[in-house]
C-alpha positions as CSV (number, residue, x, y, z in Angstrom):
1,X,91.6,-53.5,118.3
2,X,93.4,-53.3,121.6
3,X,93.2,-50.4,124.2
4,X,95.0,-49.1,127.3
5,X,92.5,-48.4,129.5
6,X,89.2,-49.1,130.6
7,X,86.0,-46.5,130.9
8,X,86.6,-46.4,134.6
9,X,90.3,-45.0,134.1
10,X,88.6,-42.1,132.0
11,X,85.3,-41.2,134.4
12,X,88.1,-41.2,136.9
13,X,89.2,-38.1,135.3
14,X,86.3,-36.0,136.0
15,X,84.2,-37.3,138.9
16,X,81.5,-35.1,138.0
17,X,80.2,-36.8,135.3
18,X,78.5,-40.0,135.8
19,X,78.8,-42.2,132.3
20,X,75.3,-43.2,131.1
21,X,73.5,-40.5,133.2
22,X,71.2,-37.9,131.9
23,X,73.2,-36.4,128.6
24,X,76.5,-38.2,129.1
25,X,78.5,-40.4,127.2
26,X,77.0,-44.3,128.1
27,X,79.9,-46.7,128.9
28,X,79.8,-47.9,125.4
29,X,80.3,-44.2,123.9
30,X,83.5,-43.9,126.1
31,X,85.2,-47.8,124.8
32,X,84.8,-46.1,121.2
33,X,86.9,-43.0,122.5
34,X,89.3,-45.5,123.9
35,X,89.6,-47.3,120.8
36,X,89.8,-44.4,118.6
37,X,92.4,-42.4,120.7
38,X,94.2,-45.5,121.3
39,X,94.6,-46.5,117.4
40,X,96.2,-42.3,117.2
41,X,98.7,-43.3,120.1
42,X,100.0,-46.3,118.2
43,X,100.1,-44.3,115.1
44,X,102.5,-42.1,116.9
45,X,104.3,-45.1,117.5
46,X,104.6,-47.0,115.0
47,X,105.8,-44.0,113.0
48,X,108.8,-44.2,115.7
49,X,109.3,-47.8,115.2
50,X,107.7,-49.4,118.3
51,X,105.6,-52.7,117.6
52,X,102.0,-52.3,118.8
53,X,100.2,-52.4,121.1
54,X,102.5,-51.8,123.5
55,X,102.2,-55.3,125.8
56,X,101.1,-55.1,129.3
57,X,104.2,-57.3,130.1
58,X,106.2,-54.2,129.9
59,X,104.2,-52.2,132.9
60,X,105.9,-49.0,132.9
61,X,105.5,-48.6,129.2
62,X,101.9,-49.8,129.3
63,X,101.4,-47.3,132.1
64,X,102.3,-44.4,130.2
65,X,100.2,-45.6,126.9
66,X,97.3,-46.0,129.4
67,X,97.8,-42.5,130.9
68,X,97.9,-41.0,127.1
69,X,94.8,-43.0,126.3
70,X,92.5,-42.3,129.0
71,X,93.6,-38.0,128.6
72,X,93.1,-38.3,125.0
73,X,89.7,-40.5,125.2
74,X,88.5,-37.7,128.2
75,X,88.8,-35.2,125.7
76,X,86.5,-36.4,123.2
77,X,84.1,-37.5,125.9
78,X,84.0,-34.3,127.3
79,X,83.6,-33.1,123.6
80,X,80.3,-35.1,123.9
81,X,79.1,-34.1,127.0
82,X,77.1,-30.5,126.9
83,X,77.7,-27.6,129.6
84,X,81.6,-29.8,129.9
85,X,83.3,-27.2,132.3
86,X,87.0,-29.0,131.8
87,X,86.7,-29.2,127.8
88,X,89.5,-26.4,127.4
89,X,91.6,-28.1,129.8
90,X,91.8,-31.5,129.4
91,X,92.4,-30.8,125.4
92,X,95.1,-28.8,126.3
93,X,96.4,-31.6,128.3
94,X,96.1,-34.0,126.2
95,X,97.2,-31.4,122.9
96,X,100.8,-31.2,125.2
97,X,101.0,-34.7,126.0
98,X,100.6,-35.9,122.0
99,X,102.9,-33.1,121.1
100,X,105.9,-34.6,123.6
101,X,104.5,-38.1,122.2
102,X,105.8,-36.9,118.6
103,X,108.8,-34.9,119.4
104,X,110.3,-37.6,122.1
105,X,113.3,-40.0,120.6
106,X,113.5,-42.6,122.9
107,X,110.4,-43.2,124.7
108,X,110.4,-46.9,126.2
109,X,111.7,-50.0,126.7
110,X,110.0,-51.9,124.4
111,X,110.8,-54.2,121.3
112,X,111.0,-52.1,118.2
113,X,110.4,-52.5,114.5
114,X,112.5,-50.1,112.9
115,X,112.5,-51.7,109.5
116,X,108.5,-51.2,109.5
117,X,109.3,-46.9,109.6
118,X,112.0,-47.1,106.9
119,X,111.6,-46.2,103.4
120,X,110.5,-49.6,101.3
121,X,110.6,-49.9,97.6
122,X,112.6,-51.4,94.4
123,X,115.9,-50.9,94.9
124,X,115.6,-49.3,98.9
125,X,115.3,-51.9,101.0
126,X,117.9,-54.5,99.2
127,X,120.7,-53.9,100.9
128,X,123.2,-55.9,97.9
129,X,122.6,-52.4,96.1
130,X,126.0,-50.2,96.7
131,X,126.0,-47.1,95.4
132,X,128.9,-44.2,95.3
133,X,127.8,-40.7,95.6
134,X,126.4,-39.4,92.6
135,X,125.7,-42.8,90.7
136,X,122.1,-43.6,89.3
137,X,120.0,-46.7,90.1
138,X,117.6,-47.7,87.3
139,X,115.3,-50.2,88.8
140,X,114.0,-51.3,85.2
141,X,117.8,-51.8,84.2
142,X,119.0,-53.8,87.3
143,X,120.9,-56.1,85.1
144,X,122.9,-53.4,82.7
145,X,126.2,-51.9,84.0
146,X,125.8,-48.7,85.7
147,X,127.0,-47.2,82.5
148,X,124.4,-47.9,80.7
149,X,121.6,-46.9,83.4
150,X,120.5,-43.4,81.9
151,X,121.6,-40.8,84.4
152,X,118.9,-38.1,82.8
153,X,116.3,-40.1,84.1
154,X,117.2,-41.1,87.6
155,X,115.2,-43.3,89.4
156,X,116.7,-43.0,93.0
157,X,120.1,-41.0,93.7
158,X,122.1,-40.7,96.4
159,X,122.5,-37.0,95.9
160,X,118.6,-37.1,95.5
161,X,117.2,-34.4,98.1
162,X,113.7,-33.4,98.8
């Protein structure tokens, strides 16, 4: 699993607490964070079509996944940590930041794999399939005219809405 930042980039986020000291998080307890917050970040963008992990060959894009990665991993060590005084805060942050994540269109300059966030199935992705408004596509009757697909029984429709 790959991250986007290191445990240093998150105790940089709250000086006052030193990792592995008394109750805190140990070093170890903050890569998990990392990797957990990091495999929610590429969620995000995969479901926008971006391949990831976001390569370190595009910096400014890289930059921004680390910035997201260490707010996001400071949360849940902070979560961790007892008496945290900047709990509230930094989820609030980091609840913001995830929020303009999801709702942003165009986000970076990085490759994208669109075809991975489109619908896939029988009959979807197969782009020899034309259809006219209102006609019925019968994936187990591919090979019969279109007259003879059973329009009470649609399998996909062009007029199909959710």
């Amino acid at each position: 699993m790959s991250s986007y930042c290191t445990p240093a980039d998150v105790a940089a986020l709250n000086k006052a607490r030193k990792l592995g000291q008394g109750n805190n998080p140990t070093e170890a307890d903050v890569l998990v964070y990392i990797e957990l917050t990091a495999a929610e970040i590429d969620s995000i963008l995969v479901g926008k079509g971006y391949n990831v992990p976001i390569p370190s060959s595009y910096p400014e894009a890289f930059q921004f996944c680390r910035w997201l990665n260490s707010k996001a991993a400071l949360v849940m060590m902070e979560e961790s940590s007892p008496n945290s005084t900047i709990l509230a805060t930094a989820t609030k942050s980091w609840e913001e930041a995830r929020a303009a994540l999801v709702a942003a269109r165009d986000i970076m300059e990085v490759p994208m794999d669109t075809p991975r966030v489109q619908a896939r199935g029988p009959g979807v992705t197969e782009p020899t399939l034309k259809f006219n408004r209102g006609e019925v596509y019968d994936p187990t009757n591919a090979a019969i005219s279109r007259l003879n697909n059973n329009p009470q029984a649609p399998y996909l429709s062009r007029t199909l809405e959710f």
